[in-house]
N, C-alpha and C positions, 0 to 999 in steps of 0.2 A: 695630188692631194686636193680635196674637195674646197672650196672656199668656207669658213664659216656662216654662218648667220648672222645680219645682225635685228637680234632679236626686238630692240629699242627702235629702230625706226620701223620695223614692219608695226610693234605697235603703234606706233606714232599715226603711221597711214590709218591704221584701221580706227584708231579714234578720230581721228580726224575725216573718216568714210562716215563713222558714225552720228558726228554731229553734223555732215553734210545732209544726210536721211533725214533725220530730225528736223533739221531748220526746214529741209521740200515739205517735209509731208504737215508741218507747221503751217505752211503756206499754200500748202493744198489744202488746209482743214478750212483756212480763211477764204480762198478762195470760194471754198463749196458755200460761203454761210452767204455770201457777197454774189453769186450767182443765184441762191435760193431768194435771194429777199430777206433774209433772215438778219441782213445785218441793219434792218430796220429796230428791232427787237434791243431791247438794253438786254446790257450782258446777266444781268438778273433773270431775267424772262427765257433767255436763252438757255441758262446754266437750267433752270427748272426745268423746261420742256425736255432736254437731255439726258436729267436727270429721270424724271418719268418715264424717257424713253428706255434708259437701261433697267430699268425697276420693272415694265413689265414680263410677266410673265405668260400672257396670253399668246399661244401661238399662231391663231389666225389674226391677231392684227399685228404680229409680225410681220407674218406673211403679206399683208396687204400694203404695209408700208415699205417692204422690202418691192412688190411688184412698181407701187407707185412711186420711186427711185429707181428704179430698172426706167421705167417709162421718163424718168425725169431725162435721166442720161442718153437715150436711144434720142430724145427728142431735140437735143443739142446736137448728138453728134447728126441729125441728118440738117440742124441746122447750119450747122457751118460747115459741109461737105459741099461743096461744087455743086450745079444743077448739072447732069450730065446731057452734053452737047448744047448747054445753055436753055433748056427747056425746061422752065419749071415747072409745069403743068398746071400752071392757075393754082394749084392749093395752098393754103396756107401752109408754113413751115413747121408752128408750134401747134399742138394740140389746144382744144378748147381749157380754160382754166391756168394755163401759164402765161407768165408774165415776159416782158421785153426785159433785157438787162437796164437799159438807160432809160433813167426816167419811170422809178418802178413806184410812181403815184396811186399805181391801181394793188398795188402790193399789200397784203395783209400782215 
């Protein structure tokens, strides 16, 4: 004979998976604002820009600000990957127009 379920602690888990998701992706929301510079911005100024950002409906400047996040990301991750065999080739890491994490004085 089969063992039962118990149904109450698999929920348990699964709420508790849920509010694990929640709190990361909470702190990955924070994270991105805190890597963009954005956490210069009062959360007023923030909330607005956000909010204009879901409101439009234009779809090439979606598209553009979807490309220029793609590029935001590409250009972190080749930041913090290894120079392979220690050669970085003289170029600089970040593209023209982005900012250093620390010390983001030049930040808008």
């Amino acid at each position: 004979m089969r063992k039962p379920r118990d149904f109450d602690a698999e929920l348990k888990a699964l709420g508790d998976k849920a509010r694990d998701l929640k709190a990361r992706k909470v702190q990955q929301l924070g994270d991105l604002v805190i890597a963009t510079g954005a956490d210069t911005l009062t959360a007023d100024q923030l909330a607005g820009a956000l909010i204009v950002l879901a409101e439009t409906k234009d779809a090439g400047k979606k598209e553009a600000w979807a490309k220029r996040g793609a590029a935001f990301f590409q250009s972190r991750a080749r930041r913090n990957a290894p120079a392979p065999d220690g050669d970085a080739g003289g170029a600089p890491a970040q593209p023209s127009g982005a900012q250093p994490s620390p010390g983001r004085k030049g930040a808008t």
